[in-house]
C-alpha positions in Angstrom: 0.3 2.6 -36.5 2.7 1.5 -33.6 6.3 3.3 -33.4 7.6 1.3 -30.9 6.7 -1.5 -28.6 6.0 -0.9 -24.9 6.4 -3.4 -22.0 5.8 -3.7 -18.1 7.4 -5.4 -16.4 6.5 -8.5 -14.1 5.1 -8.1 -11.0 7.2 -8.9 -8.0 6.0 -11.3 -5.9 6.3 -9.4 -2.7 6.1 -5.3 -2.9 7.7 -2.6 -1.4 5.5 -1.0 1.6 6.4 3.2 2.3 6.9 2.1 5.6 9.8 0.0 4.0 13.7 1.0 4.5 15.4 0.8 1.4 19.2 0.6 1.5 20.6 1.3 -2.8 24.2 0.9 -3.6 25.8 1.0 -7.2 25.9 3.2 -10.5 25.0 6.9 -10.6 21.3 5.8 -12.0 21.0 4.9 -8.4 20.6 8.6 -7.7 17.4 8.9 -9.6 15.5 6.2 -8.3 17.0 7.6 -5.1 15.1 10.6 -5.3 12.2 9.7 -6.6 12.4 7.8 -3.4 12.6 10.5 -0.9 10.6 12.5 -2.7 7.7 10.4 -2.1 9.1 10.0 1.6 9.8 6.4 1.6 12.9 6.0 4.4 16.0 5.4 1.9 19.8 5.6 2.2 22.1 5.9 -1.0 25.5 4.6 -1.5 27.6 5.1 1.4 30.6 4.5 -0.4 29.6 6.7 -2.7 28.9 5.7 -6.9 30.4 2.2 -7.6 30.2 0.6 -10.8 31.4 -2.9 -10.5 29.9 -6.1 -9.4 32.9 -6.7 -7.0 33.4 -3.3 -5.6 29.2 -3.0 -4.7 29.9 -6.7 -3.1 33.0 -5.6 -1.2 31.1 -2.2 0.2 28.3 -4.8 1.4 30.9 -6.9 3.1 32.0 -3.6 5.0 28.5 -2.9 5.9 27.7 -6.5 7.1 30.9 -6.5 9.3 31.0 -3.1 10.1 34.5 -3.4 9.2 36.1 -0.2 9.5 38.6 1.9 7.6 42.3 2.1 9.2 44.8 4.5 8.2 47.4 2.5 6.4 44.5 1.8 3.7 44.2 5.4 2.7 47.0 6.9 0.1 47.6 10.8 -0.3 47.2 11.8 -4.3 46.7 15.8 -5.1 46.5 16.7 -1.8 43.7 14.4 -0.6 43.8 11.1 1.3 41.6 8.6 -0.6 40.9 4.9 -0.4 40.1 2.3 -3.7 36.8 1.0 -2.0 35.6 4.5 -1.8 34.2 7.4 -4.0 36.5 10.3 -4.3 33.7 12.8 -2.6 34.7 11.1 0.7 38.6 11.9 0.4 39.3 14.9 2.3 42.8 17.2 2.9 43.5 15.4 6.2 43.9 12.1 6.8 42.2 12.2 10.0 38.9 13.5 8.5 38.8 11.1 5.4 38.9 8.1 7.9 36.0 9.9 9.8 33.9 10.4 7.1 34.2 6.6 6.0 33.9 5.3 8.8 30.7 7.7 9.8 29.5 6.0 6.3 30.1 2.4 7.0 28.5 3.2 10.8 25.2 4.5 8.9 25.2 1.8 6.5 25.7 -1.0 9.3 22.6 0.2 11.1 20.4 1.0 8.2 21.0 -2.7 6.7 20.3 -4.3 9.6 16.6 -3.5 9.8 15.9 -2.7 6.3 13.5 -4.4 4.5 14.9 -4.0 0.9 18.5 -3.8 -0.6 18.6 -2.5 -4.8 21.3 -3.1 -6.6 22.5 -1.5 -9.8 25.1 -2.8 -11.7 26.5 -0.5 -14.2 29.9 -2.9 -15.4 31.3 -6.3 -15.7 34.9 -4.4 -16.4 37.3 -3.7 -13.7 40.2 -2.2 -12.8 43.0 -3.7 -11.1 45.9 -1.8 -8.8 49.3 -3.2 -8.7 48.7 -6.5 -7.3 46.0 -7.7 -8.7 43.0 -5.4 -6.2 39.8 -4.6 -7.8 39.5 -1.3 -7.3 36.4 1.0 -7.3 37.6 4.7 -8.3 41.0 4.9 -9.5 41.0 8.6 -8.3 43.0 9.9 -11.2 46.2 8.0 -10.6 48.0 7.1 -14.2 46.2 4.5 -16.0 49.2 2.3 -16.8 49.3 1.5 -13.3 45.8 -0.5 -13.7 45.6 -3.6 -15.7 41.8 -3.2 -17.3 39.7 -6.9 -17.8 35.9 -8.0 -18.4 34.6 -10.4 -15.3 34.1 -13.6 -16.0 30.1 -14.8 -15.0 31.2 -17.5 -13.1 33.1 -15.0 -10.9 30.3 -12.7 -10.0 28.4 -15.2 -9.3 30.6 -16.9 -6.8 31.5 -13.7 -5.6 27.5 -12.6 -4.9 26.5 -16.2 -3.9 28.6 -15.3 -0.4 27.8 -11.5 -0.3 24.0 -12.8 -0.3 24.6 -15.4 2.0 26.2 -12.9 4.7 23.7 -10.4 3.9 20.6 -13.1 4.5 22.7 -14.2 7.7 22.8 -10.2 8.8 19.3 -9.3 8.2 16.6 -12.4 7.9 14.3 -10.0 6.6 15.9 -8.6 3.3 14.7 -8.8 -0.5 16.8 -7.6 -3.0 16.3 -6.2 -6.2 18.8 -6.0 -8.8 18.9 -4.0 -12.0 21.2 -3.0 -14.6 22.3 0.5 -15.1 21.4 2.0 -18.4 23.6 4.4 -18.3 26.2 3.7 -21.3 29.9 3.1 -20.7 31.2 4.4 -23.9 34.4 4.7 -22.9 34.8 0.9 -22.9 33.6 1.1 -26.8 30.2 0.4 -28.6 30.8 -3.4 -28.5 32.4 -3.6 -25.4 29.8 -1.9 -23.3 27.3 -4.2 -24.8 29.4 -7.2 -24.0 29.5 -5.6 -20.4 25.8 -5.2 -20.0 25.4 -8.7 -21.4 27.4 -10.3 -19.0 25.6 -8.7 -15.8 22.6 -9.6 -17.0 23.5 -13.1 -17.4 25.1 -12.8 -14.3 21.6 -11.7 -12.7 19.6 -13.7 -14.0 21.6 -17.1 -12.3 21.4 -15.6 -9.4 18.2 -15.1 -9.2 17.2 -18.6 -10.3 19.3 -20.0 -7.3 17.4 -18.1 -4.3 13.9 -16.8 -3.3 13.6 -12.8 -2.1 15.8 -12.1 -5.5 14.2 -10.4 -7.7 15.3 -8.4 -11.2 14.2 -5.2 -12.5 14.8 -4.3 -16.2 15.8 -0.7 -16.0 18.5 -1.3 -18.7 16.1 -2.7 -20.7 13.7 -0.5 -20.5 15.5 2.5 -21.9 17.7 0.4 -24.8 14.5 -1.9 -26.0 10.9 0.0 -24.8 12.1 3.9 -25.2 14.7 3.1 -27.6 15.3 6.1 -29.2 18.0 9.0 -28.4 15.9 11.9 -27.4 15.9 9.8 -24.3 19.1 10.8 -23.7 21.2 13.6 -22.1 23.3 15.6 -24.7 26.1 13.2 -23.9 24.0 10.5 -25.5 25.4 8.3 -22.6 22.5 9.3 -19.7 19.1 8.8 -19.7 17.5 11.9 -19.6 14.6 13.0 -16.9 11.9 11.6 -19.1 13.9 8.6 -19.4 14.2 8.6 -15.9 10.9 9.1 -14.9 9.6 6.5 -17.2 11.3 3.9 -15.7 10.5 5.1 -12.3 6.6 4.6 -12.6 7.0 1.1 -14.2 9.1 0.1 -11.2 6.2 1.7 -9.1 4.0 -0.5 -11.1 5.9 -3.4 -10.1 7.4 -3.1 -7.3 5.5 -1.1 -5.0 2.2 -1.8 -3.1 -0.9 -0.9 -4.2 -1.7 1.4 -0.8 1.5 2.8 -1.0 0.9 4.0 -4.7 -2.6 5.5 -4.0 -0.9 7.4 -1.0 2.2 8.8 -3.6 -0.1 10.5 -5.3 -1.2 12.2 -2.2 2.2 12.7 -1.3 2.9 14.0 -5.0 -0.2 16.8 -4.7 1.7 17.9 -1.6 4.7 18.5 -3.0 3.2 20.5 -5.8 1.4 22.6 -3.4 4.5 23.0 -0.9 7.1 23.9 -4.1 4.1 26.8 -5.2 5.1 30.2 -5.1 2.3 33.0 -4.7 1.8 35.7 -6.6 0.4 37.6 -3.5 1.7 35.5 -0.5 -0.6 37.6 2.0 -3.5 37.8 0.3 -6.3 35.4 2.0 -6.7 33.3 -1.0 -3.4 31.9 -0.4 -3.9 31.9 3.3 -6.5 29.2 2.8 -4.6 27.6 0.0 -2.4 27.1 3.3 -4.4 26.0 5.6 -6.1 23.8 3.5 -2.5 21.9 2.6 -1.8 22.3 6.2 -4.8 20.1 7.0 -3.7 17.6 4.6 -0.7 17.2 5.5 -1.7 17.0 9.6 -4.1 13.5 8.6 -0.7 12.1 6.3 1.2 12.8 9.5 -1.8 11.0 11.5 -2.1 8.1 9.0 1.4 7.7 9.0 3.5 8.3 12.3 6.1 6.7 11.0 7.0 9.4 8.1 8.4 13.2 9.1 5.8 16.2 7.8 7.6 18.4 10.4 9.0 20.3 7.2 5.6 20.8 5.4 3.3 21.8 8.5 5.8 24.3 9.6 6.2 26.1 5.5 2.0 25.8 5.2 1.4 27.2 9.0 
């Protein structure tokens, strides 16, 4: 007797090599697949804004990057002692003016360099509501300030759409060589309400799935859908009920490797997943000379990875297994 119904998802037409620089901007489910990312040593930078939630405020942060557009002082605003700025993540505001501009700009530096030769941009989406300043400006954290002072509305489709058909177009212009994935968060905004938040979801994926019709190196990934229709059950959840917990997590992170990354790449994963195992072990009896050849033997492996692939640092691992 089936409980529930499983499903993998479509194979992307072109696949993500480990030799592949991955830029990811958007909601904090960006910070798993983040770091399942690292940990398997593919060359990946994460929001350099920091978490952004909204279709507009991801597409503005792009525009920065693009443009390399910097920060200048008469954008940032002091609140509670720190110095902040709407298109940014309040764990970039600092005490002193000065240093907050430094730190963006550092950010938007990175970000400009690392998106001109990478190979692949994801998306997460994670809201179609926004929040508007004083004058109508979308903004991307409201850093506390008093929420009367924000008018709160849904986007409308046609105005992500319009919105990402130029963001693409700049990005394509900036970097030839770039797919992009998108996905939707499935992370729950609760706050908005039960309906609401499904309304939200609804739109972006409506949204997405234009967009993606329109151009070629677009491609969706259904991590929302994933976690609401395959696991579908709240033990896949944090305590919060709102995040998916690490099984949750990891679940979707070996379908996207299913789908979206190389065959060779997957095989060599699993090395790299062995590795870590073994460099994460702690001996009962580090001195003894069973673990010494547990080392050396891990130190081989890891010497013909580093061989085989020049491109990835094992500069950590050879010097914990020598």
């Amino acid at each position: 007797m089936d409980f529930r119904l499983e499903f993998d998802p479509p194979s992307l037409n072109k696949k993500i090599d480990l030799d592949d620089t991955i830029l990811l901007v958007g909601s904090c489910f960006t910070d798993h697949v983040f770091n399942y990312l690292v940990a398997s040593k593919f060359c990946a930078l994460q929001n350099p804004n920091g978490v952004l939630f909204n279709p507009v405020s991801i597409a503005n942060a792009l525009g920065r990057y693009v443009q390399n557009k910097h920060v200048s002082s008469v954008e940032l605003f002091e609140k509670n002692g720190l110095w902040n700025h709407w298109d940014f993540h309040s764990n970039l505001s600092c005490t002193s003016q000065e240093e907050s501009l430094a730190r963006m700009n550092e950010a938007i530096n990175s970000a400009h360099s690392f998106l001109k030769h990478a190979q692949w941009l994801i998306v997460t989406l994670g809201s179609a509501y926004v929040y508007e300043w004083q004058g109508g400006q979308i903004v991307a954290n409201c850093h506390k300030m008093p929420a009367s002072h924000f008018t709160k509305r849904m986007l409308d489709p046609e105005e992500i759409i319009s919105t990402y058909t130029k963001t693409i177009a700049a990005l394509k212009q900036f970097n030839h060589n770039l797919n992009i994935i998108f996905t939707i968060s499935p992370v729950r905004h609760l706050r908005d309400g039960f309906v609401e938040n499904n309304r939200s979801k609804s739109v972006l994926i409506h949204t997405v799935d234009k967009l993606i019709s329109q151009q070629d190196h677009l491609y969706y990934f259904p991590s929302y859908e994933l976690v609401v229709d395959d696991l579908r059950d709240y033990r896949f959840y944090a305590e919060d009920m709102v995040h998916p917990n690490y099984q949750a997590t990891r679940y979707v992170w070996e379908k996207f490797c299913a789908a979206a990354i190389n065959g060779r790449s997957r095989e060599v994963m699993k090395e790299l997943e062995q590795l870590t195992m073994a460099f994460h072990h702690k001996p009962l009896h580090p001195d003894s000379a069973e673990h010494m050849k547990f080392r050396n033997k891990y130190k081989e492996i890891t010497q013909s990875l580093a061989a085989r692939f020049p491109s990835i640092d094992f500069s950590k691992e050879i010097t914990h297994f020598s």
